[in-house]
N, C-alpha and C positions, 0 to 999 in steps of 0.2 A: 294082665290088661296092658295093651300097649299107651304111650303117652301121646303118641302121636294118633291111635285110629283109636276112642274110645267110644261103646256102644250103650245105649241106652239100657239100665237093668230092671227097667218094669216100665210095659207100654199100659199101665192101669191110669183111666181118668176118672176123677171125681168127676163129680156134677156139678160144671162153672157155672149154673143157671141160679143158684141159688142165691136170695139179697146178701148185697156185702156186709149188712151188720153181723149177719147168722156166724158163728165163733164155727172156728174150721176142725172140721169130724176126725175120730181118732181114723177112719182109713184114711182123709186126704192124706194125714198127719204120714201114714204108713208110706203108702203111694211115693210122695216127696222124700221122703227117707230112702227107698230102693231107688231114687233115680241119682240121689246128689251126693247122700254121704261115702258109699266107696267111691267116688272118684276125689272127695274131700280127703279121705285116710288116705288114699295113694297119692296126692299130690304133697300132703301134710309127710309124708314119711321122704318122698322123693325130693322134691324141689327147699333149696336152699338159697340164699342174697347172696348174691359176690360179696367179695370183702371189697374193702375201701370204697370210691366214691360213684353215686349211681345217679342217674338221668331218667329223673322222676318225668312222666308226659302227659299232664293231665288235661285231660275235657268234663269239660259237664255238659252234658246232656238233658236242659232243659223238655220235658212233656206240657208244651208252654200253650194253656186254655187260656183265653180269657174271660170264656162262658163258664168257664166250672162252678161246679155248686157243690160243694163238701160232699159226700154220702149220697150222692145223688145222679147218677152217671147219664141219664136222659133229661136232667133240667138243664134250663140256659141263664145263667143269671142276664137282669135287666139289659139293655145294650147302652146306658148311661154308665154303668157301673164298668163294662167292660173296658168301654173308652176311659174312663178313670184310671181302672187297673194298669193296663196300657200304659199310658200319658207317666203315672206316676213311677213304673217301675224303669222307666227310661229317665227319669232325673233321675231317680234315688241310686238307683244302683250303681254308678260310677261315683256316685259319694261312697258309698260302701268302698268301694273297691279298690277304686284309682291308686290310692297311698301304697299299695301292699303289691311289689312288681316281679317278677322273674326274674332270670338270671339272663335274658336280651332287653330287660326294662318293659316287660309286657304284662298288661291285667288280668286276673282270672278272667278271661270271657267266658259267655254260655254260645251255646249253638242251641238255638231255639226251634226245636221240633215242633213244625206252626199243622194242626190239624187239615185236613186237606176237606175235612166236611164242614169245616164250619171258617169256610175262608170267609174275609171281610175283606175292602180295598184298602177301607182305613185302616183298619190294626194291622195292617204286614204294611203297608206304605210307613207308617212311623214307626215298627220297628224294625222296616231298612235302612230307614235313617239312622236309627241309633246302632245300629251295626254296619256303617260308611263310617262313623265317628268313630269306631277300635274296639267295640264291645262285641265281636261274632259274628255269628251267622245263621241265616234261616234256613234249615231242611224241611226233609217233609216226614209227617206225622201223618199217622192213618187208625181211625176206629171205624169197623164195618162189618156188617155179616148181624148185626141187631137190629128188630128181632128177627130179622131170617136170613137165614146164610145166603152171602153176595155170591155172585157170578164172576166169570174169568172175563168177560165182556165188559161188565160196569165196572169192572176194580180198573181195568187196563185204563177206562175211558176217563174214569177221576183221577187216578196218576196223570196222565199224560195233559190232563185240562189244567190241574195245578200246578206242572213242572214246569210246563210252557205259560204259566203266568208268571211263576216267581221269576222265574229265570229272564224274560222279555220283557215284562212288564215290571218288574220288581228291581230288576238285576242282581238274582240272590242266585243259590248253585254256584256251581263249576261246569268248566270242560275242558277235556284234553288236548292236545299240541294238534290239528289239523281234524279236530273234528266238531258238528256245530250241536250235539244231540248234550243236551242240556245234563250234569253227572250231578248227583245225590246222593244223600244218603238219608236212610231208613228208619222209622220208627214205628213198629204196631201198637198203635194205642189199649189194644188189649193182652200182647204179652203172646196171640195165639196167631203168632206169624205160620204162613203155610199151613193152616189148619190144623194147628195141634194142639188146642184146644177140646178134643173132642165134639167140632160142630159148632162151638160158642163161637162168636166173637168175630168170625172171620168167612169160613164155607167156600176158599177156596183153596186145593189141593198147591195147583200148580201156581203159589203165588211169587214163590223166588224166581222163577222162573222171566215169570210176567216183568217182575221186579228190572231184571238181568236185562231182559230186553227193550227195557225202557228209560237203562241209563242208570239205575243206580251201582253204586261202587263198594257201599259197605251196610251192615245192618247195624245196628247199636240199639236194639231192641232188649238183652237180656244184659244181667240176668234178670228172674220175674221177681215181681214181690212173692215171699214166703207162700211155699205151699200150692203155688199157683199149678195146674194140671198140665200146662204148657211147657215148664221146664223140664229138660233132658240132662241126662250124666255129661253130657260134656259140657263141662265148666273151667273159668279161668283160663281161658285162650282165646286167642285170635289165628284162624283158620279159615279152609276152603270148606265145603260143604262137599262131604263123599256120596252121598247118594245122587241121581239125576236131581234139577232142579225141579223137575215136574212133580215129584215123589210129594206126599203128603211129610209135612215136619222136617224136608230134606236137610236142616241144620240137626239135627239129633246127633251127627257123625262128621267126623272130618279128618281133614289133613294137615295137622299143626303147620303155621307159616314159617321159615327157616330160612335163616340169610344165605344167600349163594343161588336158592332157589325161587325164579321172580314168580310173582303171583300168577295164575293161570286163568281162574278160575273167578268171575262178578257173578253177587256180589260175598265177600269174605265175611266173615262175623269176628266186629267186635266186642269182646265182651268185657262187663263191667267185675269187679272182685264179689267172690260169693266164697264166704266165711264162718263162723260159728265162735260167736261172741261170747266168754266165759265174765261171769259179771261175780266180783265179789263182794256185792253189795245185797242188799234184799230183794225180796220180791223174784221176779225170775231170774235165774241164773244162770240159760242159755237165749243167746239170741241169734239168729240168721240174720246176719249182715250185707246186703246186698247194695251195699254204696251208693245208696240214699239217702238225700238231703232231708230231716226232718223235726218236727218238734221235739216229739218222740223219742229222736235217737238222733241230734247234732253233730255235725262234725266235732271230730277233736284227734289230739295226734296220737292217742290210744288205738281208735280207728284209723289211724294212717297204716298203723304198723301192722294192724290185720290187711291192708291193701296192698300193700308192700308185700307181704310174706305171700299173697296171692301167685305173685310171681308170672303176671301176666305179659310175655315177652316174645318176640322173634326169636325161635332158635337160633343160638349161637350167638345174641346177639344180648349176653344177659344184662351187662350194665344200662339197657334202655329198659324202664318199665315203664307199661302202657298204664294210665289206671285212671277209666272212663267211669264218673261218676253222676248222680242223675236228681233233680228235684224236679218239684212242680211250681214253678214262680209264681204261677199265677193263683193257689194258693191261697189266700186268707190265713188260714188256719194254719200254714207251716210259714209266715214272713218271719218269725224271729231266725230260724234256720238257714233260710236263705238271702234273707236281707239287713235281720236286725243282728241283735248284741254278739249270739253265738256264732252266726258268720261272721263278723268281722273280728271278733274275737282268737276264731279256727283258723284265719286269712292271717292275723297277727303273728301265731305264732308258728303258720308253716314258712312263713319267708323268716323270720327273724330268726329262727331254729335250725334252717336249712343247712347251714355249712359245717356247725355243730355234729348234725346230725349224719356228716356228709352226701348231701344231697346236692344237685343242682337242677333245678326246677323250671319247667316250662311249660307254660299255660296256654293250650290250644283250642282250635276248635275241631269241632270232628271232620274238617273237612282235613282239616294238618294235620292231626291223629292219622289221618289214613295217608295222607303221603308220607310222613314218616314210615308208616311202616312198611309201603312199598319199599322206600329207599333200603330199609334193611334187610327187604327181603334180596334186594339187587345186589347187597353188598358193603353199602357204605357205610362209614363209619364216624365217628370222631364225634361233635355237635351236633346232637339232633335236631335242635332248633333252627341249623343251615336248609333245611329240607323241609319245612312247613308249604313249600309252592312248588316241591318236585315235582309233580304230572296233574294234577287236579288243580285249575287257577280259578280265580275268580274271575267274573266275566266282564270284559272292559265297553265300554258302549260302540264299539264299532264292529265286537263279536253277537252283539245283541243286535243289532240291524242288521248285518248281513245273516245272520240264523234267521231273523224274523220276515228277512226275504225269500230267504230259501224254503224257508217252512211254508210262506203263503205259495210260492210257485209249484211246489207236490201236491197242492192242496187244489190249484186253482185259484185262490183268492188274492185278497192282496194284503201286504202286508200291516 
């Protein structure tokens, strides 16, 4: 099995349709097993840490509801409560945080993956405020294709109405050096990007594709939660996707990213470390780790060092590790994780343990996760933290008007 082109080893899908209480069946259990653990043994046998000092690049990857309702994936909580949620996790969380800084004096920021179907004016207007104040960024977040698989039509028509809000209206996204088409990155709310779900969740084939052509730059969709029917053997990279984009699951396969050789190919998959947690304490004793933030299973630097060993890098390029990790802020039921005692606890002792540890740590969001990694694929070297505004920038207000000009004059309208 090559490390650069690895192939999916069983196209078998459970049935995603089933309630999420239901405890997952010994074939999903099977299924999940021929797709993830040989490329787990061959990367566990293969891939080793440089010695001495390394250049940790971490994002989180907020799936940031403010409708969510625990166990309940079609309710809405109250819209009093959302605005609450909101409001409060934009004071609270720069308490959490602020103390605990990088090696450029920067906070853990989240990149808040804001649902693109349950947009509100208020909750993205305040937390683009709070991400103008040094706390992230807002991408875009997608659940669709429930209960009946969406179209290439309506998927195109809700990216590009969301993009061109956040972006002109919000002043959230990127864009590149001389062009005005709004850059993003990705998140499928269900895990079944490009239809590979078997039919769940999504219902369209050619969605990278769509994706590609509408501006975005990276996905940070995977990996899935446990067991999910969505995941494929290639795990633990960041890559091109080898199949056409139109292709049903066209990330199943790719072209590992490699310094010297620049990117070709939007948008690339970034992915998060997917591990198997050996516990020697009671109760179960294996766990799939897929670098989530949660009650359940809290950060801590036990779980660093499975992230770490994931060895998710730019060939050639070993001492930068990427390692994109994910919660749900919005949440209730996972706030100690992401806001209380055991984040700020895990936040304590990843900065105060860093140098120890030989680490040098820098806390991005996913839109400088992916310029870094362009820069290494171009070649460069030294501080990765130089390169968080390499080609993808933030959009300054006088690139917002004159886009919001140009856009209403293709259109006809005005801006």
């Amino acid at each position: 099995m090559s490390e650069k082109r690895l192939l999916a080893q069983s196209d078998l899908v459970s049935s995603s349709q089933k309630p999420a209480a239901k405890r997952t069946g010994l074939r999903e259990k099977l299924a999940y097993g021929l797709r993830v653990v040989p490329s787990l043994a061959w990367q566990r046998a293969m891939r080793r840490l440089p010695k001495g000092k390394v250049h940790l690049v971490l994002a989180m990857a907020d799936h940031f509801e403010p409708a969510i309702v625990p166990g309940d994936g079609s309710a809405r909580a109250p819209y009093a409560e959302q605005e609450a949620r909101v409001e409060r996790w934009c004071r609270e969380y720069p308490k959490a945080a602020d103390r605990w800084r990088d090696a450029e004096g920067r906070p853990l920021v989240h990149t808040y993956f804001y649902p693109a179907e349950q947009y509100d004016r208020g909750h993205v207007s305040r937390l683009a405020e709070h991400c103008r104040a040094g706390w992230g960024d807002i991408e875009i977040h997608l659940h669709h294709g429930i209960p009946v698989p969406d179209t290439a039509a309506n998927l195109r028509q809700t990216l590009t109405r969301f993009r061109d809000r956040l972006a002109l209206e919000h002043g959230c996204l990127s864009r590149a050096e001389g062009d005005i088409t709004p850059r993003f990155c990705f998140v499928h709310g269900n895990f079944a990007l490009a239809n590979s779900a078997g039919g769940f969740g999504c219902g369209v084939d050619e969605e990278l594709q769509i994706l590609a052509e509408e501006g975005c730059v990276a996905d940070f969709t995977f990996p899935a939660n446990p067991f999910n029917p969505a995941q494929r053997a290639m795990i633990n990279s960041l890559y091109e996707c080898g199949p056409a984009l139109s292709e049903r699951a066209a990330f199943r396969a790719g072209t590992c990213l490699a310094c010297g050789r620049g990117v070709q190919k939007l948008p690339f998959m970034v992915q998060g470390p997917l591990a198997l947690s050996f516990s020697s304490g009671g109760g179960r004793r294996i766990r799939v780790d897929n670098g989530s933030f949660t009650v359940a299973n809290p950060p801590s630097l036990e779980r660093l060092q499975l992230w770490k060993r994931a060895m998710i890098t730019v060939q050639g390029r070993p001492d930068w590790l990427f390692i994109k990790l994910h919660c749900h802020g919005m949440d209730p039921e996972q706030e100690d994780a992401v806001l209380g005692a055991s984040f700020s606890g895990f936040l304590r002792s990843l900065v105060e343990g860093a140098e120890e540890r030989d680490e040098i740590l820098h806390f991005v969001s996913a839109r400088e996760m992916v310029n870094i990694i362009v820069a290494a694929c171009d070649g460069k070297e030294g501080n990765p933290g130089e390169y968080r505004d390499y080609r993808f920038k933030r959009w300054k207000h006088v690139d917002r008007v004159n886009a919001a000009e140009a856009f209403a004059a293709q259109t006809g309208g005005k801006p």
